[in-house]
C-alpha positions in Angstrom: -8.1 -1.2 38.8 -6.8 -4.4 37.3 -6.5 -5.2 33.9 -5.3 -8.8 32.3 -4.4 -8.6 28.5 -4.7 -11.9 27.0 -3.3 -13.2 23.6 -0.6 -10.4 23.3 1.4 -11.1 20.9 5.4 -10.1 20.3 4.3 -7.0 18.0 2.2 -5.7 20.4 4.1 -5.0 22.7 5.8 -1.4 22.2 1.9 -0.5 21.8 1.4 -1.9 25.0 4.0 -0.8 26.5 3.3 3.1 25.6 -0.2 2.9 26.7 0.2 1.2 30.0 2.5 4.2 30.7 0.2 6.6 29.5 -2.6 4.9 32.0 -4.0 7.0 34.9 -2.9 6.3 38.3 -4.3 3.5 39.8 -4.1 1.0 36.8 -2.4 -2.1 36.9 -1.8 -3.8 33.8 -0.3 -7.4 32.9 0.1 -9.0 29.9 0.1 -12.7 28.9 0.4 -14.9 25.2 -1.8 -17.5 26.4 -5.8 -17.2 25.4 -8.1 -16.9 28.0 -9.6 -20.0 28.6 -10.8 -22.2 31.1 -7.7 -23.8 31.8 -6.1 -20.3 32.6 -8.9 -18.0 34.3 -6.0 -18.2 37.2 -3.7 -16.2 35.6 -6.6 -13.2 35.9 -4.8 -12.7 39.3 -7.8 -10.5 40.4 -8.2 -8.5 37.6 -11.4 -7.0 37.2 -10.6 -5.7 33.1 -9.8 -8.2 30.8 -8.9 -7.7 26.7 -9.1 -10.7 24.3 -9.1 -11.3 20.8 -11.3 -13.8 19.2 -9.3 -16.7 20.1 -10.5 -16.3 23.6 -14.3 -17.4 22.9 -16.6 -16.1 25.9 -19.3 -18.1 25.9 -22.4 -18.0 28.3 -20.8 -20.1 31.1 -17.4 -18.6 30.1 -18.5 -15.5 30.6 -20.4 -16.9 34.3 -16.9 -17.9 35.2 -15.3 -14.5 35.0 -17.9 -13.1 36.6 -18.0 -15.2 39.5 -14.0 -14.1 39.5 -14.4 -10.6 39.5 -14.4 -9.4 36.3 -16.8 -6.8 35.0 -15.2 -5.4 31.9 -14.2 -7.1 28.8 -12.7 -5.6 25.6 -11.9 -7.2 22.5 -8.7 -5.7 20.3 -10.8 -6.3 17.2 -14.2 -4.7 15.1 -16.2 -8.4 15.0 -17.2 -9.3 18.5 -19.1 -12.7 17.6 -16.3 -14.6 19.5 -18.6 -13.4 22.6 -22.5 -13.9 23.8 -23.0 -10.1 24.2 -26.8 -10.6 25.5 -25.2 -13.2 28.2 -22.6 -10.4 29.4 -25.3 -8.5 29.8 -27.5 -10.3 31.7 -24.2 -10.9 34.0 -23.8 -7.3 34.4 -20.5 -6.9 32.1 -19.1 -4.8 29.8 -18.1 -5.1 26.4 -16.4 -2.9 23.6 -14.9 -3.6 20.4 -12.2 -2.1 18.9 -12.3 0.6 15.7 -9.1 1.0 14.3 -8.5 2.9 10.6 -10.1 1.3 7.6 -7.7 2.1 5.1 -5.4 -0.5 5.8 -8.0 -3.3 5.2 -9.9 -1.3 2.7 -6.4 -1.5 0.6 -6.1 -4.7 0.9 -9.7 -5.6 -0.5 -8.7 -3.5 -3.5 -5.3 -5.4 -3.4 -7.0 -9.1 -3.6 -9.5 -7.2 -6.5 -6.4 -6.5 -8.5 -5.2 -9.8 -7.9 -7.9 -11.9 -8.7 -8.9 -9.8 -12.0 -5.2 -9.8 -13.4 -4.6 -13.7 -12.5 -1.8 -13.2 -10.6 -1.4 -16.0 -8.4 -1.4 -18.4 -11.8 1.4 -16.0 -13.1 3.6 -16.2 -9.4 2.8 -20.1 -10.1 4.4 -20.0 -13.5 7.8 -18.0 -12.7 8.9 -20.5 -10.3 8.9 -23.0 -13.2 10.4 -20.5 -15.6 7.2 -20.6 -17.8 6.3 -17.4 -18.7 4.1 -17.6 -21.6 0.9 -15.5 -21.7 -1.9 -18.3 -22.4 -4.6 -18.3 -19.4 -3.5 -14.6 -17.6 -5.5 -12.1 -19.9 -7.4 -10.1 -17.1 -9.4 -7.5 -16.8 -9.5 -3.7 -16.2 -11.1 -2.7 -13.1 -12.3 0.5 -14.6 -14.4 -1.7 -16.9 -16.6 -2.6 -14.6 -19.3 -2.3 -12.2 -18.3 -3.4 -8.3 -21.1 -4.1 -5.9 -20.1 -3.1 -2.4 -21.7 -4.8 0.8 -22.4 -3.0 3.3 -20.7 0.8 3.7 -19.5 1.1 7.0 -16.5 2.8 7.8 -14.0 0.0 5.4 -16.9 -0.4 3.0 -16.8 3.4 2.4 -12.7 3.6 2.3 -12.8 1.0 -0.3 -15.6 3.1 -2.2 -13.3 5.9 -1.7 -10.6 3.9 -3.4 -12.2 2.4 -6.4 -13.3 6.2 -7.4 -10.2 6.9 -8.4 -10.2 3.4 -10.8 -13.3 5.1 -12.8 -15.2 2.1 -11.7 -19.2 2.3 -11.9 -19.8 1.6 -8.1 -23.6 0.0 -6.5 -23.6 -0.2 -2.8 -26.4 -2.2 -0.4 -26.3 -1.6 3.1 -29.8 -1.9 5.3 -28.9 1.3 6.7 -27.3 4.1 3.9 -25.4 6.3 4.4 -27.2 9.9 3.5 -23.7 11.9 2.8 -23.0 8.5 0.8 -26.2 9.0 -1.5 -25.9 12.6 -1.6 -22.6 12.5 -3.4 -24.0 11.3 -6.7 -21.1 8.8 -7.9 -22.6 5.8 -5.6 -26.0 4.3 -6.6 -27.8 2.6 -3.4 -29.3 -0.4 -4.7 -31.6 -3.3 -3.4 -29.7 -6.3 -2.7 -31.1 -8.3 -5.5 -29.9 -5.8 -8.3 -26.6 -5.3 -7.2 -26.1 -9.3 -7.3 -27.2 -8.9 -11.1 -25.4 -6.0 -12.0 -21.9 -6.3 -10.6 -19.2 -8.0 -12.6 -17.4 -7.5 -8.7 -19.2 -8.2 -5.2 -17.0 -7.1 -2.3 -18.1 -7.7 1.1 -17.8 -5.0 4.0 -20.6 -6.5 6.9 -20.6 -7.9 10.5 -21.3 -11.6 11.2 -24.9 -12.0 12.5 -27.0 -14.7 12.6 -29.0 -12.4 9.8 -26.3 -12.0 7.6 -24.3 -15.9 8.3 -24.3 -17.9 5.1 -25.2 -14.5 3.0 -23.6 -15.5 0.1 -25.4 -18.6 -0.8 -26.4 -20.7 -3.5 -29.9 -18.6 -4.2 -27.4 -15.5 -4.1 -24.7 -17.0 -6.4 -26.9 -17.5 -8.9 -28.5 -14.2 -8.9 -24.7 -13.0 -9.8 -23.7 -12.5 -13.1 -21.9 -15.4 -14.6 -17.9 -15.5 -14.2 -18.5 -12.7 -10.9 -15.4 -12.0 -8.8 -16.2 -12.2 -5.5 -14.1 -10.5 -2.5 -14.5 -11.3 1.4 -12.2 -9.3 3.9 -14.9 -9.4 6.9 -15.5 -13.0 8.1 -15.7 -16.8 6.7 -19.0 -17.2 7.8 -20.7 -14.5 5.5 -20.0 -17.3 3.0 -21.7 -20.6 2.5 -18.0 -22.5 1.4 -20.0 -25.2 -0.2 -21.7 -23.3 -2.5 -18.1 -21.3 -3.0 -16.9 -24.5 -4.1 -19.7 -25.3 -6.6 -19.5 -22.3 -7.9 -16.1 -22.4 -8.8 -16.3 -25.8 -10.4 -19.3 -25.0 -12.6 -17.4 -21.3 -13.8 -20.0 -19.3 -12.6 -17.4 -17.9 -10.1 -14.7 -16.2 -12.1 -12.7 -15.7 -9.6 -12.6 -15.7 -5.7 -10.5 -13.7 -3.3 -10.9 -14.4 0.5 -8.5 -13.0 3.6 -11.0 -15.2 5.7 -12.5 -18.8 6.1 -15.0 -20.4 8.3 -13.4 -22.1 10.8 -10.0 -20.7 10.2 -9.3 -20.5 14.1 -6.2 -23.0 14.7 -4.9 -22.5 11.1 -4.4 -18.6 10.4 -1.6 -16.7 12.3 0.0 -19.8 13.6 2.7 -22.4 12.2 0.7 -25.4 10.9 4.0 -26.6 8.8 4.3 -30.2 9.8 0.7 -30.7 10.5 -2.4 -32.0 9.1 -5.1 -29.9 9.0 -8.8 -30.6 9.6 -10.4 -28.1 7.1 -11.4 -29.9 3.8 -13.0 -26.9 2.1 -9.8 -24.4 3.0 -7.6 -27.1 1.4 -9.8 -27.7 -1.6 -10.3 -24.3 -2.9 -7.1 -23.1 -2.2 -5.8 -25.1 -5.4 -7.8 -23.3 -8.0 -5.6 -20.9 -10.3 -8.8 -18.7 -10.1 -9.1 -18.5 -5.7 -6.7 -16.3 -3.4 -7.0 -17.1 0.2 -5.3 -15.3 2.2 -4.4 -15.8 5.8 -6.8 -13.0 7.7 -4.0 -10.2 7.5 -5.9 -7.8 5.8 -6.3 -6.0 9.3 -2.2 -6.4 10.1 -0.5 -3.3 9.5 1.6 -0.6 11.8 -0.9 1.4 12.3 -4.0 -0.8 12.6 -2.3 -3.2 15.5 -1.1 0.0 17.5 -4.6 1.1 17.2 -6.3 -2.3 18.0 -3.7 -2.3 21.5 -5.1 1.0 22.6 -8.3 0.8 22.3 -8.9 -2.6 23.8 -6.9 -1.1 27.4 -8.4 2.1 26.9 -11.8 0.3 25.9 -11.7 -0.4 29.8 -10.7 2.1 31.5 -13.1 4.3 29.2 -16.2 1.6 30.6 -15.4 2.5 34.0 -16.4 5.8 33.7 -19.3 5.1 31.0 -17.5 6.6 28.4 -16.5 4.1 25.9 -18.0 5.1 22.8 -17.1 1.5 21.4 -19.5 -0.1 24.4 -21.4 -2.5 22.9 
């Protein structure tokens, strides 16, 4: 069987290169930098396995083209798969996993931005490279103060639950689907959506882009929040309505705002943009309130995650070959 990796990037590549050695017989593997696109379905030389990550958007007629080219397994080295039209894929007869990799590594870094954003440090890292270091302004908070309303407990929504117990924090948690062991343990109260807007002085958000759940955080929600809320994304742009963000943040009803992700962030994060002029109003606009972190979508980017996220997208295929990929989606 042949597999094409796409988007590999220089990191990657000792991962890559100890699982392609660790491959069964009969697998041939190649690598390239370039996305998969249009412009470079040649460079599938055959290959019958493909693995992406969500700069390689498959589309319907995408997704028609690789089929027509001999591909019948796709994986992508990451958890969200929006980047591709699963019900089209299907109806071509393809395959496609996602990628689970540890959640500790992003669920640290949602407590990271948390600790951030209540003790004001990016206004404090502003001041030291002017030499002002006077106190007025960065008064923060204690996280053990207060009551944090986690979205959605999957496997990073229940690391960083995990976390904050060791803060003292009170903790509310909404997820459509709860988590019985969860419930059971006593020191996490399941609560309707609604309440846990009201009650949390924190909202930190742990759930997949849907069509159900785009735009989640909206006007109608923000002001169901209590006033001067911190508000933490690590999962994708698009959960958030930016221009309500934005209102929010003027008028002080957001006290603060921590985000590793944007909507429409492909062509901006995890590539040089020094010299150029980018096309994203909102990004640029929040980004100079004292009160907002945005961060550049590296919550996932650690040792152990990228090794993980390499295996499992090659593995992912050979796994779908024999129907046992327990990430087939």
């Amino acid at each position: 069987m042949k597999i094409k990796v796409f988007e590999l990037r220089e990191d990657e590549r000792a991962a890559y290169d100890r699982v392609v050695g660790e491959l069964p017989a009969g697998c041939e593997v190649a690598w390239s930098a370039d996305t998969l696109t249009s412009a470079t379905l040649d460079m599938l030389d055959g290959a019958e396995g493909v693995v992406i990550v969500n700069k390689s958007p498959l589309d319907a007629d995408m997704l028609r083209e690789l089929h027509d080219r001999g591909v019948r397994y796709v994986a992508t080295r990451s958890i969200g798969f929006n980047h591709i039209d699963i019900d089209a894929a299907k109806g071509l007869g393809i395959h496609v996993c996602n990628t689970t990799y540890p959640p500790y590594g992003v669920a640290e870094f949602a407590v990271m931005l948390m600790l951030m954003a209540l003790r004001n440090y990016k206004p404090a890292m502003w001041r030291q490279q002017v030499n002002d270091y006077s106190l007025a302004g960065l008064r923060g908070r204690e996280l053990r103060t207060l009551t944090v309303g986690v979205m959605g407990t999957g496997r990073i929504g229940r690391a960083v639950i995990d976390y904050l117990r060791g803060f003292g924090c009170k903790i509310l948690a909404y997820d459509p689907f709860p988590s019985e062991e969860l419930a059971a343990r006593g020191d996490v109260a399941y609560v309707g959506l609604d309440e846990l807007y009201a009650q949390s002085d924190l909202v930190t958000v742990h759930i997949p882009l849907m069509e159900s759940t785009r735009g989640i955080i909206d006007r109608e929600a923000i002001a169901k929040m209590r006033d001067g809320v911190v508000l933490v994304n690590v999962s994708r742009g698009e959960l958030m309505d930016v221009d309500a963000l934005v209102e929010g943040i003027e008028s002080e009803k957001i006290g603060a705002l921590a985000m590793d992700v944007f909507p429409e962030e492909d062509g901006i994060y995890h590539v040089s943009r020094t010299h150029d002029i980018l096309a994203n109003r909102n990004m640029a606009y929040l980004r100079q309130f004292p009160n907002v972190i945005l961060t550049q979508h590296i919550a996932f980017y650690t040792d152990i995650d990228v090794d993980s996220m390499v295996e499992q997208g090659i593995r992912g295929v050979v796994a779908m070959t024999t129907g046992d990929c327990a990430t087939e989606l």
